[in-house]
N, C-alpha and C positions, 0 to 999 in steps of 0.2 A: 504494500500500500504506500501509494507516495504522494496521494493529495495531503493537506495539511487536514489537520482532523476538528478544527473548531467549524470550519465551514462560513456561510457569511457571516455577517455581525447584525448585531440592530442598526438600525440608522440613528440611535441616542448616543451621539459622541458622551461618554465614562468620563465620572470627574477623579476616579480612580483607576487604578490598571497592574498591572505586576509588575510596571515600573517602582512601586509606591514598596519600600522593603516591612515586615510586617513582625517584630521583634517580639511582639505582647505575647504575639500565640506562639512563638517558640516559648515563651515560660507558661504558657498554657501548656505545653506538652508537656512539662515536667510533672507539673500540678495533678493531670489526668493518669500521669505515669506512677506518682506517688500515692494515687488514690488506689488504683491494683493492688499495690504493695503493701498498703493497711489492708485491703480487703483479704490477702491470702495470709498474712499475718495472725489476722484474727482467727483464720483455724486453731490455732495454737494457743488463744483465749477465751477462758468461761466466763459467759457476758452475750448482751445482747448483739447477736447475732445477726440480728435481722437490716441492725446500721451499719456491721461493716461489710454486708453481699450486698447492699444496695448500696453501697460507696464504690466496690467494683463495679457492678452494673454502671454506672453513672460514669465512670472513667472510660469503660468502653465504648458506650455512647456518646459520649465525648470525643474519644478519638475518630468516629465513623463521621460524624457529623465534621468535625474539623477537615480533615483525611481531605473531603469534597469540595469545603472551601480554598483550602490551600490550593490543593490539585488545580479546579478551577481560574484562579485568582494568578498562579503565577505562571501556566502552562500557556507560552506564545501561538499566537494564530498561526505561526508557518509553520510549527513541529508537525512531522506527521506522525502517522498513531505509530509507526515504527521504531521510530526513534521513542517513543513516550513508553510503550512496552518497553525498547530494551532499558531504559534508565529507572525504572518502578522495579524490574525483574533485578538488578544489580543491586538494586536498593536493597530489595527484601530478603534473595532466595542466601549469597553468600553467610548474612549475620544468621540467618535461621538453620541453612544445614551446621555450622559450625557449633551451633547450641544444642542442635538435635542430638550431634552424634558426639558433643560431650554428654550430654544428659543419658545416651545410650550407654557411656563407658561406664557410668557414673550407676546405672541401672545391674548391669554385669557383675561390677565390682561387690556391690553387695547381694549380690547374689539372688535377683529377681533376673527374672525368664522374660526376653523381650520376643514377642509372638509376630511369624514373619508378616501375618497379615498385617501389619500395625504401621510398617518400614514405607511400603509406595502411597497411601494415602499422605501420611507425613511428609515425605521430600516432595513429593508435587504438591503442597497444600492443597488438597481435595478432602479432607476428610471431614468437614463441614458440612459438606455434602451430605454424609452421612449418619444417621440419628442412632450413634453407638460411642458411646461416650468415652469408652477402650478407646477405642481409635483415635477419636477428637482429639483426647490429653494425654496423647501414649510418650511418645517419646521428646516434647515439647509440649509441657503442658499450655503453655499460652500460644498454642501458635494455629488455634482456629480460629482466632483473628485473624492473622494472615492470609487464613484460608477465606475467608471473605473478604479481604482486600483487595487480594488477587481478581477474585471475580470483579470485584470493583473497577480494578485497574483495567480489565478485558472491555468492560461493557463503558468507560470511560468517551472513550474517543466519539462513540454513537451520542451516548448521552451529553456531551458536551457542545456538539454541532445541532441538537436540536432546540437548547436552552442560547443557546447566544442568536440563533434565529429570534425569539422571543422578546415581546415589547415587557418595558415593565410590569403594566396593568397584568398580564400572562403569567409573569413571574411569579405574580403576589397570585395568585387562582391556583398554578400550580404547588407553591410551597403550602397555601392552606389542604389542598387534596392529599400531599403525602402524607402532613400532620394527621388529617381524619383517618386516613390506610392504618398510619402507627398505632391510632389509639383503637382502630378496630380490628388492632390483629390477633389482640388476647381473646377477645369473642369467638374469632374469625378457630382459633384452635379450641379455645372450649367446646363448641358445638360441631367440629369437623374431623378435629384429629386425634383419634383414639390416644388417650393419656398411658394407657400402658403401663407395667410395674417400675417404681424406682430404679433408678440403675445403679446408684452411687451412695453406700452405706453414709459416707458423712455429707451427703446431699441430698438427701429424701426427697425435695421439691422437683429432680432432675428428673425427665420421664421426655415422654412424644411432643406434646405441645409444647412443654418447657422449648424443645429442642427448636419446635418451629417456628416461635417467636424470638427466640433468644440466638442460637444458634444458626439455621439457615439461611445462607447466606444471600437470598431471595428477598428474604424479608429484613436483612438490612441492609438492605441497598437504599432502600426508605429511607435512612437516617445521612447515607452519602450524599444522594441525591437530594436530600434539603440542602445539606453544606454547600455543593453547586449551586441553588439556586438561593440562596439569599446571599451566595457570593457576588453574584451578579447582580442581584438587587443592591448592594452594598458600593458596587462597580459605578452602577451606573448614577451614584448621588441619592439614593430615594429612600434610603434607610430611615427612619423614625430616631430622632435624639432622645437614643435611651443609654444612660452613663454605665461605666464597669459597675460602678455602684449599686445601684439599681435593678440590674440588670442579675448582679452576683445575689441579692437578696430575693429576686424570684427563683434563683436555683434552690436557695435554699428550699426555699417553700415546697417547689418541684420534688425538692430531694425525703420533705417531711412526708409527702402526699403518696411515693412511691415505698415508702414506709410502710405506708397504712395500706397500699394496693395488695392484689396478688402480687407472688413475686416475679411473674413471667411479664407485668404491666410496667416494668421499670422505666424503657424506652419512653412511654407512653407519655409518664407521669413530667419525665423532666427533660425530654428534646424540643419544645418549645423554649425553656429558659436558657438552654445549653444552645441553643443556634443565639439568643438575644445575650448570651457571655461574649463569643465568637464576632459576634457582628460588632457588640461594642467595644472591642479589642481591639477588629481590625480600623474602624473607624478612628479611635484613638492614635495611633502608628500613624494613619493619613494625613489626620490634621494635625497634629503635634501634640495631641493633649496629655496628660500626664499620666504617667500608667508604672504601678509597682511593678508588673512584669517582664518591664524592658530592662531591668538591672540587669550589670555582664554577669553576674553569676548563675542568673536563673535564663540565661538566654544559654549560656554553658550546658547547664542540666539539661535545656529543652535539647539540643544537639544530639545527648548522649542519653534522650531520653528512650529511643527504639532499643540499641542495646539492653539498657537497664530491665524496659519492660520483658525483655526475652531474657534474660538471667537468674533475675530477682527471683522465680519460684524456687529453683532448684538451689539457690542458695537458704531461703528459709527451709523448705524440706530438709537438706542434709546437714545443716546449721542446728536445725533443732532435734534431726537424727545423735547428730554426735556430742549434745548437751544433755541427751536424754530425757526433750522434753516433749512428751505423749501431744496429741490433739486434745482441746479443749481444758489445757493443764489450768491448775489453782492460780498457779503466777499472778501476786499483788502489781499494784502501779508500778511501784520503783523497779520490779523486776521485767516487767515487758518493757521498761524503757531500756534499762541496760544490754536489755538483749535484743532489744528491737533495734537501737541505734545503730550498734555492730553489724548487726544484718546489713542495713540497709548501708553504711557505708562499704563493707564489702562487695556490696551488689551495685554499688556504681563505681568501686575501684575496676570492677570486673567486664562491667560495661565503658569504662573511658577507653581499656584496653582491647576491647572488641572492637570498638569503635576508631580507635588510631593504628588497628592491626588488622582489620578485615572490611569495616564497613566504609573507609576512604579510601582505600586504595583500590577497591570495587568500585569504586563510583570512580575513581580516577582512569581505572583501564574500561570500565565499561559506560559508566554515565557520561562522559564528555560527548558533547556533539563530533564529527565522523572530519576530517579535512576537506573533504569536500562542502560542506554546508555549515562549516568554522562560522565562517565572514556572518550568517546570517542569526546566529546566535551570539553575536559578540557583547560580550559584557553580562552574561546568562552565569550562576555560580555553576563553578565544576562538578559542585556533588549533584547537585539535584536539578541542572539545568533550569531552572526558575530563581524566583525569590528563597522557597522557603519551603523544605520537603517535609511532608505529612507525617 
């Protein structure tokens, strides 16, 4: 394929563009990356439960919803979809086999049985695909995300030529339709998709519908494809003046209500506030206004935030393996601090070095635009040919 893959534009000359660089939501990534990390932390604490699986749930929605904006926002009208695969594929697939088939050795070593059906789902991220939760968190336990990125990143180039077609007023019809799709997709599996027996002793909530709202990657493409389009709503000036502030206090809300939801409603409850965090981020970055998220060190963590989220479990698993510390342990405050802190500085020593040993020098040999169409990318960054990689 070698047309360029955005296709025409609106005729709304954009008061913004991926000229504009977009710092807030690199420390939004951190933020969404650090939420995971309490969330699978929390296995390891007796306590309400229920706040820190809805604090992962929200990080991941998070990232889906972001993922689209970014994508969107800084991906040039002349790339074509060839070039945009192979720089997304460089992105993801290196950092992820390298954690897989550590977490494989890591699996060996103590002496659990890795099952060969578990291996070509995993390296291909396909196994999202499939409503077998073995499979999904086999050998990377976070990387059915990926598994739906990837789909993301395939169905991208279509999806993007047909929204930059689109007038504003469309824009705003289309992001309200996906919202109503999102919040009727927990219905949509109550009533359709046989729920089936638990799969996962320390997840009892895990089953069919779980899987088809939470997991298949079908059904969150919804939350990509809002980040596309209120990226371009954002683009093209018409966004609504609504501050980080403001903005941050409907998540909460969002995040209180997804609480009180089922827990397969998570997306439901809180991707309206999570797309008006995102928008007021990037709008902040545009016009200069002031945002705790552009500090260098949280623009740092946002960088080394993909790594982190693909390390981070297997370091609290075998961290809390070799401390001796069971699921859902007594551990008072001062003791998950002590041991949480360590974690998680481990797991982003782990990930700065994944990241300056695997994930740029893939983007160095595979993400760079090609010699021949150099000139027409010039001034584009070398990792992620845009502003600002998802």
């Amino acid at each position: 394929m070698t047309q360029a893959i955005t296709g025409p534009t609106s005729t709304r000359t954009p008061t913004a563009s991926h000229e504009h660089r977009l710092p807030t939501l690199t420390g939004m990534r951190f933020a969404a990356a650090a939420a995971v990390f309490l969330c699978h932390f929390s296995l390891y604490i007796r306590g309400n439960g229920d706040f820190w699986r809805t604090l992962g749930e929200v990080g991941v929605s998070f990232f889906f919803v972001l993922s689209g904006f970014v994508l969107t926002w800084s991906t040039r009208p002349e790339t074509t979809a060839r070039t945009f695969w192979r720089r997304r594929a460089a992105k993801v697939y290196p950092n992820h086999l390298v954690v897989a088939a550590a977490h494989a050795g890591l699996l060996l070593l103590t002496g659990k049985a890795i099952v060969a059906a578990q291996i070509l789902p995993t390296a291909t991220l396909t196994q999202s695909w499939l409503p077998r939760f073995n499979l999904m968190t086999a050998l990377s336990p976070v990387s059915w995300t990926l598994s739906c990125e990837v789909f993301f990143y395939l169905a991208f180039p279509l999806l993007v030529r047909q929204i930059r077609r689109m007038s504003t007023a469309t824009l705003w019809w289309v992001a309200g339709a996906l919202v109503a799709t999102i919040f009727a997709l927990p219905a949509i599996a109550l009533h359709f998709i046989p729920a089936g027996q638990p799969v996962a002793p320390l997840l009892p909530y895990l089953n069919n519908d779980t899987w088809f709202v939470g997991f298949f990657p079908l059904a969150r493409l919804l939350e990509f494809a809002l980040g596309m389009t209120v990226a371009r709503i954002v683009a093209a000036g018409k966004w609504p003046q609504i501050g980080l502030l403001p903005a941050t206090a409907l998540l909460a809300l969002g995040y209180w209500m997804a609480m009180e939801t089922l827990l397969c409603s998570f997306a439901a409850a809180t991707v309206v506030p999570i797309a008006l965090v995102i928008c007021a981020g990037a709008v902040a970055d545009v016009e200069g206004r002031p945002s705790p998220l552009r500090h260098p060190y949280l623009i740092w963590l946002g960088e080394v935030s993909f790594a982190l989220y693909l390390v981070h479990k297997p370091v609290i698993d075998y961290g809390a393996k070799l401390l001796g510390i069971p699921h859902f342990s007594t551990m008072g405050l001062t003791e998950q601090v002590v041991v949480g802190i360590p974690m998680l500085i481990v797991s982003l020593l782990l990930a700065w070095l994944l990241h300056l040993a695997v994930e740029r020098p893939a983007m160095r040999r595979w993400g760079r635009p090609r010699p021949a169409s150099a000139g027409r990318h010039r001034g584009a960054c070398p990792h992620c040919g845009g502003r600002l990689a998802p």
